[in-house]
mmCIF file of the N, C-alpha and C atoms, coordinates in Angstrom:
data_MODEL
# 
_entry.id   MODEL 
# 
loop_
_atom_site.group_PDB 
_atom_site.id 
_atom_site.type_symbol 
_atom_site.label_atom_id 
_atom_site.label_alt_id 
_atom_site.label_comp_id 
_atom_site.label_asym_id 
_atom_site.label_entity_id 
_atom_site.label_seq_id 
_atom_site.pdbx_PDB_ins_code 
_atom_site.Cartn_x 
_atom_site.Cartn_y 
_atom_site.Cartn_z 
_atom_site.occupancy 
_atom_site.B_iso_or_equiv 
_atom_site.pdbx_formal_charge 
_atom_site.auth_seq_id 
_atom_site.auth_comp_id 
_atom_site.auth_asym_id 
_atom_site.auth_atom_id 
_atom_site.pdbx_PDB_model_num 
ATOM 1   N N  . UNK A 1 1  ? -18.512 -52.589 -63.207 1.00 0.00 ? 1  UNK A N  1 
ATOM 2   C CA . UNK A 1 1  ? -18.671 -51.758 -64.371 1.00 0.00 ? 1  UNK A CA 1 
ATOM 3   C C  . UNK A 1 1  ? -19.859 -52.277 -65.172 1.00 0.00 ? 1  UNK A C  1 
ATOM 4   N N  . UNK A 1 2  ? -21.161 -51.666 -65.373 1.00 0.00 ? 2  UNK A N  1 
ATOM 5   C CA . UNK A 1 2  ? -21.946 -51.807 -66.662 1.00 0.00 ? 2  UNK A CA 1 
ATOM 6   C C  . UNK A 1 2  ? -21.321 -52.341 -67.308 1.00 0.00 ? 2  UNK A C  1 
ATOM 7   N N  . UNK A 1 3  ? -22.192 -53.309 -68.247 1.00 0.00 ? 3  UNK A N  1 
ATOM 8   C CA . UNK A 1 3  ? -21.809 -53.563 -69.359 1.00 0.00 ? 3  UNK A CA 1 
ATOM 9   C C  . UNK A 1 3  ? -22.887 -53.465 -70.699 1.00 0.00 ? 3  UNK A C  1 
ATOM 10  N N  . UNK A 1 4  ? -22.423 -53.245 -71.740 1.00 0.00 ? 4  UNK A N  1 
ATOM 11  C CA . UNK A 1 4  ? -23.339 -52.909 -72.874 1.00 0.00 ? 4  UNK A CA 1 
ATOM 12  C C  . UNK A 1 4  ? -22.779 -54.163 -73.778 1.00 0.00 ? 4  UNK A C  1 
ATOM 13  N N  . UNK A 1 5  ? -24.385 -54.369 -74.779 1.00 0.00 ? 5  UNK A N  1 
ATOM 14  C CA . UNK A 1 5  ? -23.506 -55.612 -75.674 1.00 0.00 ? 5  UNK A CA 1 
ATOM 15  C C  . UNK A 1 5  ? -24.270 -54.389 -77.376 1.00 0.00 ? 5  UNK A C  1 
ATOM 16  N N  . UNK A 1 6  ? -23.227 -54.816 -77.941 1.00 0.00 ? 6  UNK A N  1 
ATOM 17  C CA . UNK A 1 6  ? -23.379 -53.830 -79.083 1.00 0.00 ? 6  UNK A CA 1 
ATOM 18  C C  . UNK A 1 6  ? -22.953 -54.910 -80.538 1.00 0.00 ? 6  UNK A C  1 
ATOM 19  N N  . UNK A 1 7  ? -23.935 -54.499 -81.547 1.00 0.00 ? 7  UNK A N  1 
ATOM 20  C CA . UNK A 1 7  ? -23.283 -55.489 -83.037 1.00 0.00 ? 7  UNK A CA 1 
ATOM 21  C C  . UNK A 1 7  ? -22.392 -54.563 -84.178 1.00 0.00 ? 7  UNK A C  1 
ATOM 22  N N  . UNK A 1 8  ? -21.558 -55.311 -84.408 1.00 0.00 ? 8  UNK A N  1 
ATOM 23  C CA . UNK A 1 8  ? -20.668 -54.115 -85.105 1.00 0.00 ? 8  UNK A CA 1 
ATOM 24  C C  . UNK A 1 8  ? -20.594 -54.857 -86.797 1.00 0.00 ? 8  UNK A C  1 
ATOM 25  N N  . UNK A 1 9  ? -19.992 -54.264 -87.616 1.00 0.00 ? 9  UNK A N  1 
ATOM 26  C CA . UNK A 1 9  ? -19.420 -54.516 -88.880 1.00 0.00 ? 9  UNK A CA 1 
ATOM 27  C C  . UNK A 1 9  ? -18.136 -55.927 -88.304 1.00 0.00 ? 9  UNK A C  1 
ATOM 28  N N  . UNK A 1 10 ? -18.371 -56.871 -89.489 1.00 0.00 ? 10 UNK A N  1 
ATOM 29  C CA . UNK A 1 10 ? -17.297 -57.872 -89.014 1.00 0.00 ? 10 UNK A CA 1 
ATOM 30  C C  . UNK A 1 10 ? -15.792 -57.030 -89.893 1.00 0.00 ? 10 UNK A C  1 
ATOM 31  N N  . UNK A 1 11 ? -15.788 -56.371 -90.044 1.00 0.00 ? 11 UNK A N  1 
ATOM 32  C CA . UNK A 1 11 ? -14.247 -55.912 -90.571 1.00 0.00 ? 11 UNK A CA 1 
ATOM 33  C C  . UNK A 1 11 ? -14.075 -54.780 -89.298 1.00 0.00 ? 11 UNK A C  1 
ATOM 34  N N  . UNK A 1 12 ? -14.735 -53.968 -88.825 1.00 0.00 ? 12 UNK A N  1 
ATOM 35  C CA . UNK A 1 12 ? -14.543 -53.580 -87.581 1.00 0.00 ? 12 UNK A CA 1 
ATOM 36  C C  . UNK A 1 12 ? -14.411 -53.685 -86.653 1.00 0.00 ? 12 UNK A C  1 
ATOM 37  N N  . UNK A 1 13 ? -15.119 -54.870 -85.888 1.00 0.00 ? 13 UNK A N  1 
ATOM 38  C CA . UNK A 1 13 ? -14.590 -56.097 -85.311 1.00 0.00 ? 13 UNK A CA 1 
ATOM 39  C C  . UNK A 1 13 ? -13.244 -56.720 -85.249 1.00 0.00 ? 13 UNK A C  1 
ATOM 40  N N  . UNK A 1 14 ? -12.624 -57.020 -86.592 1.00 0.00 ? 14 UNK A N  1 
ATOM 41  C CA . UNK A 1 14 ? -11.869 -57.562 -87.226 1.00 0.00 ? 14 UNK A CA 1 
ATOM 42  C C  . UNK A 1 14 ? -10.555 -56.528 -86.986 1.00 0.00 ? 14 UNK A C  1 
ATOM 43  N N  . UNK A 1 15 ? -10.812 -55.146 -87.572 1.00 0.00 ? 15 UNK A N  1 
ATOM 44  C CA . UNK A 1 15 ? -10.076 -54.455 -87.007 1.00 0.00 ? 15 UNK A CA 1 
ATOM 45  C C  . UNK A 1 15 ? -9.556  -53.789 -85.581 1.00 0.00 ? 15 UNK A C  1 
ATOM 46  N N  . UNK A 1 16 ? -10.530 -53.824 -84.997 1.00 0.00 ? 16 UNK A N  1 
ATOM 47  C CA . UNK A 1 16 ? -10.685 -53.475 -83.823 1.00 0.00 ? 16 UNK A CA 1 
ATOM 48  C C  . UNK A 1 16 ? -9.685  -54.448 -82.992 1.00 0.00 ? 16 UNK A C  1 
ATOM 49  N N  . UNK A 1 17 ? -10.112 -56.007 -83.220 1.00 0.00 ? 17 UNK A N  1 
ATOM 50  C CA . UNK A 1 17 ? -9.035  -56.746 -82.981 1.00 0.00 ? 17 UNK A CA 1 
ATOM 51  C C  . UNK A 1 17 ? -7.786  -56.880 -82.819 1.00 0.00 ? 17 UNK A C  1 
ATOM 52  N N  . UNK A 1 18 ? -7.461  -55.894 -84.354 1.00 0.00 ? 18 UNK A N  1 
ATOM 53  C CA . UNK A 1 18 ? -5.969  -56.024 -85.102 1.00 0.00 ? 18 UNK A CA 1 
ATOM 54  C C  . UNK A 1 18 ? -5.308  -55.263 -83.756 1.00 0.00 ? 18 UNK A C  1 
ATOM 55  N N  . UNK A 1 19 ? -6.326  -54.031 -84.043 1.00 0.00 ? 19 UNK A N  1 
ATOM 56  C CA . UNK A 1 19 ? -5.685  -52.771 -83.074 1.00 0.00 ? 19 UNK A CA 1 
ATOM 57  C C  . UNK A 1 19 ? -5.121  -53.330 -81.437 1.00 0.00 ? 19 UNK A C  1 
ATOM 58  N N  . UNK A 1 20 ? -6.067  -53.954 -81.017 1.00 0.00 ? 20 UNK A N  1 
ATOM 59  C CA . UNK A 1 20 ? -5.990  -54.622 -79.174 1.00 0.00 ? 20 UNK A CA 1 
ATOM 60  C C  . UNK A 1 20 ? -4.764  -55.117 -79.562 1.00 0.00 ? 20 UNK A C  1 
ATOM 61  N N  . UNK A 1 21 ? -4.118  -56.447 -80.832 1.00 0.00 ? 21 UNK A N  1 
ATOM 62  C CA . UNK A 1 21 ? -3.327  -57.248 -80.535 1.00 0.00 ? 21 UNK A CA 1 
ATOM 63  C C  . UNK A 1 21 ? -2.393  -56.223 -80.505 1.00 0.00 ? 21 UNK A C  1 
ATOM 64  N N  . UNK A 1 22 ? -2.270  -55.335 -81.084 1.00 0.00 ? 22 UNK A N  1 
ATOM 65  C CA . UNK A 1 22 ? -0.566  -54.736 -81.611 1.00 0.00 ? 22 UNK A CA 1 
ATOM 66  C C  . UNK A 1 22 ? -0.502  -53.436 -80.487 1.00 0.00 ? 22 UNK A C  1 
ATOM 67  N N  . UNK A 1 23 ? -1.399  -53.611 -79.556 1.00 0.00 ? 23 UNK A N  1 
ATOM 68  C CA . UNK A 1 23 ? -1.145  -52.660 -78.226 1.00 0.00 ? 23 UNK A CA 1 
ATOM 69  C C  . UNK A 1 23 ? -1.134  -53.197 -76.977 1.00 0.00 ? 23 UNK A C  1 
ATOM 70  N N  . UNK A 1 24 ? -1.203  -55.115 -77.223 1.00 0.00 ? 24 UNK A N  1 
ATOM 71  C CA . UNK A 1 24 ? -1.051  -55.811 -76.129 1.00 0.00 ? 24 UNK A CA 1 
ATOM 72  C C  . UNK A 1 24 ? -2.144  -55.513 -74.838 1.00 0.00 ? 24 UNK A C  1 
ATOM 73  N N  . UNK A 1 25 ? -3.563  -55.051 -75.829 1.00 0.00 ? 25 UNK A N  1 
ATOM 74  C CA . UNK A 1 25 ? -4.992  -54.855 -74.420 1.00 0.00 ? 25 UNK A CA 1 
ATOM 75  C C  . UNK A 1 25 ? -6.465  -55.970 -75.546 1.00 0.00 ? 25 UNK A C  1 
ATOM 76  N N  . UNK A 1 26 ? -6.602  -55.832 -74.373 1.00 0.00 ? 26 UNK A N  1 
ATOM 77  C CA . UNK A 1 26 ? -8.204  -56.323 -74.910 1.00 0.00 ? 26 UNK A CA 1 
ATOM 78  C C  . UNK A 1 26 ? -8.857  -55.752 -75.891 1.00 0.00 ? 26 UNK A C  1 
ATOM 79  N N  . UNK A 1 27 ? -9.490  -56.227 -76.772 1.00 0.00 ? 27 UNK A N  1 
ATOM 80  C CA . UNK A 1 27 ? -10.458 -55.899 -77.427 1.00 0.00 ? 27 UNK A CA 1 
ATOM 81  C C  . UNK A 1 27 ? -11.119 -54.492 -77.024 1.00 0.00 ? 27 UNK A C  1 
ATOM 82  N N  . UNK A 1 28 ? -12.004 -54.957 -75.608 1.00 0.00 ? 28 UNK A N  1 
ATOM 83  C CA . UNK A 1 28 ? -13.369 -54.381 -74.874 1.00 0.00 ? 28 UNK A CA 1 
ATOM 84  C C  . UNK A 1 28 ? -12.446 -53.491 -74.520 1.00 0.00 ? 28 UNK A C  1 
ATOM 85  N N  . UNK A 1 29 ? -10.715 -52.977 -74.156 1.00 0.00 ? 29 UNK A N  1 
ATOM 86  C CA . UNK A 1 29 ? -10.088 -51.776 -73.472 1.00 0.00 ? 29 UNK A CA 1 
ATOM 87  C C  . UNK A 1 29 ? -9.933  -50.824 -74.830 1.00 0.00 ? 29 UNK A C  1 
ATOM 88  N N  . UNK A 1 30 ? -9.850  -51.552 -75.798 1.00 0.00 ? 30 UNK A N  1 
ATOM 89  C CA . UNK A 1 30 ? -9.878  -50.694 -77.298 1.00 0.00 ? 30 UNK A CA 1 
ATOM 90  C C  . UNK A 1 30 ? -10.887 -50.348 -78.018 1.00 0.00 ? 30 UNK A C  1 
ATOM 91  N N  . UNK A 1 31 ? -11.449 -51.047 -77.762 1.00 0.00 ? 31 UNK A N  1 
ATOM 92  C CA . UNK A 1 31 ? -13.461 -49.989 -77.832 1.00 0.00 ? 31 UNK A CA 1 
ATOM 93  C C  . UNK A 1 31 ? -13.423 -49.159 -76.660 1.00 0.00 ? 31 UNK A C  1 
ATOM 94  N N  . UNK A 1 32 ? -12.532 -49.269 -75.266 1.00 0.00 ? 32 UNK A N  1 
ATOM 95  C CA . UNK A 1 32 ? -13.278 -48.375 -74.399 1.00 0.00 ? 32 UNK A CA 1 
ATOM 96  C C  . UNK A 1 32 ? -12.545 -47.249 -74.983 1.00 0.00 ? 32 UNK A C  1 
ATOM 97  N N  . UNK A 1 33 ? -11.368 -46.917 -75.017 1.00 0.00 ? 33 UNK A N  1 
ATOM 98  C CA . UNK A 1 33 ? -10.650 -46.429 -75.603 1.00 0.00 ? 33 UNK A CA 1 
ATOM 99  C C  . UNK A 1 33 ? -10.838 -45.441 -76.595 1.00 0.00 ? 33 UNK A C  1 
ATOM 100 N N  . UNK A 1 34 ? -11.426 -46.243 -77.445 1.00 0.00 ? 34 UNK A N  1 
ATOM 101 C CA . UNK A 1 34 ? -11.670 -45.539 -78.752 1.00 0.00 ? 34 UNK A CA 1 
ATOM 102 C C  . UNK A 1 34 ? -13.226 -44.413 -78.731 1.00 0.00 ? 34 UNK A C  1 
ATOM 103 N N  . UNK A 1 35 ? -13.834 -44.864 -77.235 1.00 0.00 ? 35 UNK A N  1 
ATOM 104 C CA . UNK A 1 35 ? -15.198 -44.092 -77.499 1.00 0.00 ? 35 UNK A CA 1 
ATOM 105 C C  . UNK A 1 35 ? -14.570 -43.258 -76.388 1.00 0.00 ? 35 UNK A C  1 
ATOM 106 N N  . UNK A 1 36 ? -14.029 -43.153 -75.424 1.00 0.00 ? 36 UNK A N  1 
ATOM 107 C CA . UNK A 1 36 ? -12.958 -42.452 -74.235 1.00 0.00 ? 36 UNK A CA 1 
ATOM 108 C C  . UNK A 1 36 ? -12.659 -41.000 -75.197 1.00 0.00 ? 36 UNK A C  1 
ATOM 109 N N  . UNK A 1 37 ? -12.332 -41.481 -76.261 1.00 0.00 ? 37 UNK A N  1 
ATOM 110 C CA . UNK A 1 37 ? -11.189 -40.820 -77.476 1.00 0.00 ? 37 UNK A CA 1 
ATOM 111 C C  . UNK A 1 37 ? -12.626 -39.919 -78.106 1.00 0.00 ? 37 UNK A C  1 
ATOM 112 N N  . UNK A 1 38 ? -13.270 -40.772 -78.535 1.00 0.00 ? 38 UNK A N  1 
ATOM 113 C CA . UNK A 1 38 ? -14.405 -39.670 -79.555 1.00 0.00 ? 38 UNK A CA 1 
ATOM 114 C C  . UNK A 1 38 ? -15.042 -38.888 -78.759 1.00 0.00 ? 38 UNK A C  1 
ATOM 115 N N  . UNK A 1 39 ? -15.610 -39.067 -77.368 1.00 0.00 ? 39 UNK A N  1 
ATOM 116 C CA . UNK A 1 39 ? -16.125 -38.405 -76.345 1.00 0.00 ? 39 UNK A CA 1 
ATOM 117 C C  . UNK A 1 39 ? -15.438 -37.001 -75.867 1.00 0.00 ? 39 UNK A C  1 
ATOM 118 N N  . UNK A 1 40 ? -13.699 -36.981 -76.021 1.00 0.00 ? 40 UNK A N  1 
ATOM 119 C CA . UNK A 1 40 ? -13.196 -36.175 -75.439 1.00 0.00 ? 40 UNK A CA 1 
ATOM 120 C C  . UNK A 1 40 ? -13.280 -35.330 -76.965 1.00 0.00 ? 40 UNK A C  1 
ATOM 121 N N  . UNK A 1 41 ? -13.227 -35.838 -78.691 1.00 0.00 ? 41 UNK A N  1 
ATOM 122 C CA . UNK A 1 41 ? -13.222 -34.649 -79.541 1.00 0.00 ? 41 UNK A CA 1 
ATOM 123 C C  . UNK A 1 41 ? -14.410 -34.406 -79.170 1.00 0.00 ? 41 UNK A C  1 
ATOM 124 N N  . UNK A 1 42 ? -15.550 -35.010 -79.257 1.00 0.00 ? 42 UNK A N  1 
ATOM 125 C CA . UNK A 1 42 ? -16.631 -34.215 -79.196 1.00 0.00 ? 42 UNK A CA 1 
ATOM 126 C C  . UNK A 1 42 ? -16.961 -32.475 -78.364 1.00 0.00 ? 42 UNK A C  1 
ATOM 127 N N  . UNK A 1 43 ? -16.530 -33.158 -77.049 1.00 0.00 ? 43 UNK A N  1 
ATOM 128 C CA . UNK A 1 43 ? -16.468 -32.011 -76.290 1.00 0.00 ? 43 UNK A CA 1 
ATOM 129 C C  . UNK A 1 43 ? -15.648 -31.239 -76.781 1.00 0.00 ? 43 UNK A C  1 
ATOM 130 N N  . UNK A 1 44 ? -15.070 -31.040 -76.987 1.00 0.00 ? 44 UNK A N  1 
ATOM 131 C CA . UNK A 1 44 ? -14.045 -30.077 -77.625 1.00 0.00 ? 44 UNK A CA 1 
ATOM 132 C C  . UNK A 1 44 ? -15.025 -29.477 -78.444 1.00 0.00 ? 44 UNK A C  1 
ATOM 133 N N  . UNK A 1 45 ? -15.832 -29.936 -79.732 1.00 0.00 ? 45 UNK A N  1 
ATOM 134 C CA . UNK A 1 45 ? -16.019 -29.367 -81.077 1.00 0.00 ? 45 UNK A CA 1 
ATOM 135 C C  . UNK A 1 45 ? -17.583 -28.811 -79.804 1.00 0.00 ? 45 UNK A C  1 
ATOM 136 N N  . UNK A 1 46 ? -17.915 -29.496 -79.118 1.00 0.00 ? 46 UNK A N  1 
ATOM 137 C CA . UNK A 1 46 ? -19.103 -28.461 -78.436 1.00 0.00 ? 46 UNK A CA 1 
ATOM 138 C C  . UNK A 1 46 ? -18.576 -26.987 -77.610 1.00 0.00 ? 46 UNK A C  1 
ATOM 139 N N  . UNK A 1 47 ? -17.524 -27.142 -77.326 1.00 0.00 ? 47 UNK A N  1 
ATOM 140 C CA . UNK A 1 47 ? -16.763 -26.134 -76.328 1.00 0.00 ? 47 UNK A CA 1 
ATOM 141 C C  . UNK A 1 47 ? -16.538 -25.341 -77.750 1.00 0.00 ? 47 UNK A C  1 
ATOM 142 N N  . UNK A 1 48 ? -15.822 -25.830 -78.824 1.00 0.00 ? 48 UNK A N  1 
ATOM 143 C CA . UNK A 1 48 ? -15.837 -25.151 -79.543 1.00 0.00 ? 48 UNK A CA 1 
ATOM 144 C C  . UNK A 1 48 ? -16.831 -23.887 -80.282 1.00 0.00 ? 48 UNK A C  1 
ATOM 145 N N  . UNK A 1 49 ? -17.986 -24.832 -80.421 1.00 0.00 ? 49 UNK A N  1 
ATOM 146 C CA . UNK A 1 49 ? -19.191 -24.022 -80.736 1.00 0.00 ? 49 UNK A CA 1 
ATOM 147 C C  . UNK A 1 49 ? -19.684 -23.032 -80.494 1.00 0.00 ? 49 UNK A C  1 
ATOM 148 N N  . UNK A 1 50 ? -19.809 -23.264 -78.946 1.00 0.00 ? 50 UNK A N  1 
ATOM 149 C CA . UNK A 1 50 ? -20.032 -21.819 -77.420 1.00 0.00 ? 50 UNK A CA 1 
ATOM 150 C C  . UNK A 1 50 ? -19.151 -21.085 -77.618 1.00 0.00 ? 50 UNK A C  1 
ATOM 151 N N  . UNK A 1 51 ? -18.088 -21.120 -77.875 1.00 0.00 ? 51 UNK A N  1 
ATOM 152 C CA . UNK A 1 51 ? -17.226 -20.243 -78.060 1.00 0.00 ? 51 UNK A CA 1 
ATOM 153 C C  . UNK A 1 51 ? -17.547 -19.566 -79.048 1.00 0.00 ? 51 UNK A C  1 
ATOM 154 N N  . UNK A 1 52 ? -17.567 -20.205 -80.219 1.00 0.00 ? 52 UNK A N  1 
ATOM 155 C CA . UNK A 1 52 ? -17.634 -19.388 -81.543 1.00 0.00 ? 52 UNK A CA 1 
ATOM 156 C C  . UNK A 1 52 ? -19.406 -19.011 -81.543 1.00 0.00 ? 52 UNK A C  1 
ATOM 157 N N  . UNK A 1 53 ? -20.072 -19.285 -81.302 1.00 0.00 ? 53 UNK A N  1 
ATOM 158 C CA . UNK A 1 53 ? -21.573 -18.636 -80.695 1.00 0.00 ? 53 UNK A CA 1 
ATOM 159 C C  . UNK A 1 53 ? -21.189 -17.528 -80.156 1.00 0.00 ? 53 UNK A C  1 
ATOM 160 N N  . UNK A 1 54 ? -20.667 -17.321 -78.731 1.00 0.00 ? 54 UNK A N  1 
ATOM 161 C CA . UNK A 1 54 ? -20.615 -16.430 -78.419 1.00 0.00 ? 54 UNK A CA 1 
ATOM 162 C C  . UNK A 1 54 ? -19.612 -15.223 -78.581 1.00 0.00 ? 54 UNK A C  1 
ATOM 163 N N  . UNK A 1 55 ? -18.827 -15.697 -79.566 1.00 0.00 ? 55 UNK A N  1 
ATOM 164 C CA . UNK A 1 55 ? -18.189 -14.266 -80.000 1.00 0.00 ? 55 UNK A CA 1 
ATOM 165 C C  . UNK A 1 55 ? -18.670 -13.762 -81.478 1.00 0.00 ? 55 UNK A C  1 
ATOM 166 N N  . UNK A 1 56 ? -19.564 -14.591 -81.858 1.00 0.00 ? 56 UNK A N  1 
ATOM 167 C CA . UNK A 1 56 ? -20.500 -13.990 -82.921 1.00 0.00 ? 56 UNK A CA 1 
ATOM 168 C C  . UNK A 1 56 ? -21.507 -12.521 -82.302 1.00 0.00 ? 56 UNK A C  1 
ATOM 169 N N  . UNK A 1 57 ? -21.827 -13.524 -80.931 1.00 0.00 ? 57 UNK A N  1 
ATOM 170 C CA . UNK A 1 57 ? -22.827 -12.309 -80.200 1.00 0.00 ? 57 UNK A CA 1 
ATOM 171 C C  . UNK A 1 57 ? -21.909 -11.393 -79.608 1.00 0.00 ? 57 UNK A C  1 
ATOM 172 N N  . UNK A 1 58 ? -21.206 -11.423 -79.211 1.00 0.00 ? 58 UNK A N  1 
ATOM 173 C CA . UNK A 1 58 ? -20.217 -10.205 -78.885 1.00 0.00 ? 58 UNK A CA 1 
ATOM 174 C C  . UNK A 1 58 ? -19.662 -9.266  -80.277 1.00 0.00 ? 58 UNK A C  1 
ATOM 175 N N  . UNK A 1 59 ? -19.268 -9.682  -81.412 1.00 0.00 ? 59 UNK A N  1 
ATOM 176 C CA . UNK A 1 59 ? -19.551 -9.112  -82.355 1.00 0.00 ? 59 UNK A CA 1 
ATOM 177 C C  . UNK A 1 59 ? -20.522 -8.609  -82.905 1.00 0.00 ? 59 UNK A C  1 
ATOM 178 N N  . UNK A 1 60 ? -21.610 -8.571  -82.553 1.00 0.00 ? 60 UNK A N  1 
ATOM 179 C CA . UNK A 1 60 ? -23.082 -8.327  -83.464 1.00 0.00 ? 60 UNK A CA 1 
ATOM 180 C C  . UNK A 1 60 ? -23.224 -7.279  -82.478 1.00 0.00 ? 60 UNK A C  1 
ATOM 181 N N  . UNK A 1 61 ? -23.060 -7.509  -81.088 1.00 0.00 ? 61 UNK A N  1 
ATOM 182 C CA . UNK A 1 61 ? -22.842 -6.214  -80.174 1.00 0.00 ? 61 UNK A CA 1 
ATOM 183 C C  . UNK A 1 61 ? -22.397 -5.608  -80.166 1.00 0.00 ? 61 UNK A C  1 
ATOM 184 N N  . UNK A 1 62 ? -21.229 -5.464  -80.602 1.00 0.00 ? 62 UNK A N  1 
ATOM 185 C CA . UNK A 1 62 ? -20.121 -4.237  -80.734 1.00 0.00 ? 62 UNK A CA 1 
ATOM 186 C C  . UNK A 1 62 ? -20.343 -3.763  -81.802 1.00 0.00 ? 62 UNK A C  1 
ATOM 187 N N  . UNK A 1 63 ? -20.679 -4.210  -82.796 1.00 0.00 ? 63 UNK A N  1 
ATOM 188 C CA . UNK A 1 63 ? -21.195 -3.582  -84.042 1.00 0.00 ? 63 UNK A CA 1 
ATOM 189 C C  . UNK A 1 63 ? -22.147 -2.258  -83.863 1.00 0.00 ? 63 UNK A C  1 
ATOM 190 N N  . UNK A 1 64 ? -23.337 -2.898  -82.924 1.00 0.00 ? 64 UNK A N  1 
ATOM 191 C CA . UNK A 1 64 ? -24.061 -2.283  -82.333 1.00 0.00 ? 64 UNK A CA 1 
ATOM 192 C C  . UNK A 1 64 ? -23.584 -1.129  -82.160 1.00 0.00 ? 64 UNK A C  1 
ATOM 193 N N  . UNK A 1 65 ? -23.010 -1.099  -81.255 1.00 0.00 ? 65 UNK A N  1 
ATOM 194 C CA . UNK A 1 65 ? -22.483 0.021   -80.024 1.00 0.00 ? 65 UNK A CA 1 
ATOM 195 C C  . UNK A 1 65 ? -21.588 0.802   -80.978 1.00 0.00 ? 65 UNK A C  1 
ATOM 196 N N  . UNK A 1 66 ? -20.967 0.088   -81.781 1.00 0.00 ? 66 UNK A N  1 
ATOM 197 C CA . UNK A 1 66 ? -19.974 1.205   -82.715 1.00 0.00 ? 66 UNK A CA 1 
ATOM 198 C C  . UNK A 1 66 ? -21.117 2.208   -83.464 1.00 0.00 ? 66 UNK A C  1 
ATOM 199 N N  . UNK A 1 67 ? -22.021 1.848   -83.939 1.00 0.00 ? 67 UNK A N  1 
ATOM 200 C CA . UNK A 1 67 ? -23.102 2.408   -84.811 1.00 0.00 ? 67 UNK A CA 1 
ATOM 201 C C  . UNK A 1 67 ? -23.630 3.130   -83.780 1.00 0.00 ? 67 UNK A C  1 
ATOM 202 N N  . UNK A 1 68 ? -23.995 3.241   -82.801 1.00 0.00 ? 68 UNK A N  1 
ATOM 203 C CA . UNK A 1 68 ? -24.795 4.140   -81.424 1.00 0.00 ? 68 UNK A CA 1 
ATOM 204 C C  . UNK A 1 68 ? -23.435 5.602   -81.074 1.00 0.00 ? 68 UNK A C  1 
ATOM 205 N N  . UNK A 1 69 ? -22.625 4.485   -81.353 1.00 0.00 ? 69 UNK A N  1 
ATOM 206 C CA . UNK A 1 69 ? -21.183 6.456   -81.064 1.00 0.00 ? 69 UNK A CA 1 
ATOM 207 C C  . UNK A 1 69 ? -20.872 6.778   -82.454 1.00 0.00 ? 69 UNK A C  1 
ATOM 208 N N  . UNK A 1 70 ? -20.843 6.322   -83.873 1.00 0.00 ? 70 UNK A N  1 
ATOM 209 C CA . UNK A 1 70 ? -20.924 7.129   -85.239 1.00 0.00 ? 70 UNK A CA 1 
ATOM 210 C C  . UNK A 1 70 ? -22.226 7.845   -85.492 1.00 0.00 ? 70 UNK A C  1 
ATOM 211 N N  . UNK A 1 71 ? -23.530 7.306   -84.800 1.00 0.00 ? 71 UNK A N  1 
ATOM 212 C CA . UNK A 1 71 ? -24.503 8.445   -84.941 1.00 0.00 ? 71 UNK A CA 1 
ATOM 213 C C  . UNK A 1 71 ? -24.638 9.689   -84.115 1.00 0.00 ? 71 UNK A C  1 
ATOM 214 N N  . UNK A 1 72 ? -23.849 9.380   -82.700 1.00 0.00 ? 72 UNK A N  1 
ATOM 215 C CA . UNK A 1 72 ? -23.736 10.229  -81.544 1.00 0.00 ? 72 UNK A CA 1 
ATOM 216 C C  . UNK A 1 72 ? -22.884 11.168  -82.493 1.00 0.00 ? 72 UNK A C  1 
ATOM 217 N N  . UNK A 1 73 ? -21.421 11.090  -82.634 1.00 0.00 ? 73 UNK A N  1 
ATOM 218 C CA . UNK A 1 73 ? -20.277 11.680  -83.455 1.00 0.00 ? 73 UNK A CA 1 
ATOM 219 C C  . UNK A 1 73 ? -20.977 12.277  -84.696 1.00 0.00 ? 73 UNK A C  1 
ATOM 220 N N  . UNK A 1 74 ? -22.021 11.793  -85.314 1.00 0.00 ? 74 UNK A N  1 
ATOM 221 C CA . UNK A 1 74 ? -22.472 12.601  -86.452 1.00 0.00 ? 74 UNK A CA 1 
ATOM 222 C C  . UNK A 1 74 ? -23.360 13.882  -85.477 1.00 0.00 ? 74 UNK A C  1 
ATOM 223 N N  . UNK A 1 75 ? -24.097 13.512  -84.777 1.00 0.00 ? 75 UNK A N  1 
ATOM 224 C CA . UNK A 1 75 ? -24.688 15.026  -84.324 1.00 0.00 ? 75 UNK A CA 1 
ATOM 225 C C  . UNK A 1 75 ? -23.735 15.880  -83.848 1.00 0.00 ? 75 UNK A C  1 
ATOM 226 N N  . UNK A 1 76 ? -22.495 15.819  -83.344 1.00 0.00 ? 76 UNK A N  1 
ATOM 227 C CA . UNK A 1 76 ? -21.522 16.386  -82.550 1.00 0.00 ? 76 UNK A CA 1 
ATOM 228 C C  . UNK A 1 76 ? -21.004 17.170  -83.985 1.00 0.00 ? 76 UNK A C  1 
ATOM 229 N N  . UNK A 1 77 ? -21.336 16.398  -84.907 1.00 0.00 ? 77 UNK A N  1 
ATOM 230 C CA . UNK A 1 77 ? -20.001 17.739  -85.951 1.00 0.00 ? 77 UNK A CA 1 
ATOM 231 C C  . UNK A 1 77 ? -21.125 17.911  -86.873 1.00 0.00 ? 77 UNK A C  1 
ATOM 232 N N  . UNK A 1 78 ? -22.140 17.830  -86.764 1.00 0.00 ? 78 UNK A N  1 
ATOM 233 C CA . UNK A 1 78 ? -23.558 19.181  -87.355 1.00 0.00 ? 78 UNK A CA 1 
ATOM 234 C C  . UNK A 1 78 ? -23.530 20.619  -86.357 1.00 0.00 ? 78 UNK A C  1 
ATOM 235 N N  . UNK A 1 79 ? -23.317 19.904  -85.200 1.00 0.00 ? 79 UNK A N  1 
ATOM 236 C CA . UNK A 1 79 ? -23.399 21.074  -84.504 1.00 0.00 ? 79 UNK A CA 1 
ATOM 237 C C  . UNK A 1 79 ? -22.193 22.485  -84.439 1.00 0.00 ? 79 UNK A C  1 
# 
């Protein structure tokens, strides 16, 4: 496994610590852990995004298209 060396806050550290002892893992399995953890919200809030992107554009389209059959429907009852 790679390894990365990284400098942190000594109370984060400190905490980070607290956390490993009172789950009976390492330190380095509770940083992996914890970025394991932010990696998977992330994706989420990006999956999220695309999603909500694209039903903005599916709305802005249908908008569209509703406005293309109320102008159609307006010539239909002039006539």
């Amino acid at each position: 496994m790679p390894a990365i060396s990284l400098k942190l806050p000594a109370e984060l550290l400190l905490a980070s610590g607290r956390g490993a002892t009172s789950l009976g893992i390492t330190r380095a399995e509770y940083i992996r852990r914890a970025i394991e953890q932010l990696n998977r919200e992330t994706e989420q809030a990006m999956r999220n995004k695309r999603l909500a992107d694209a039903s903005h554009r599916v709305r802005d389209e249908s908008i569209r298209v509703n406005a293309e059959f109320d102008a159609i429907d307006d010539l239909r009852s002039d006539v």
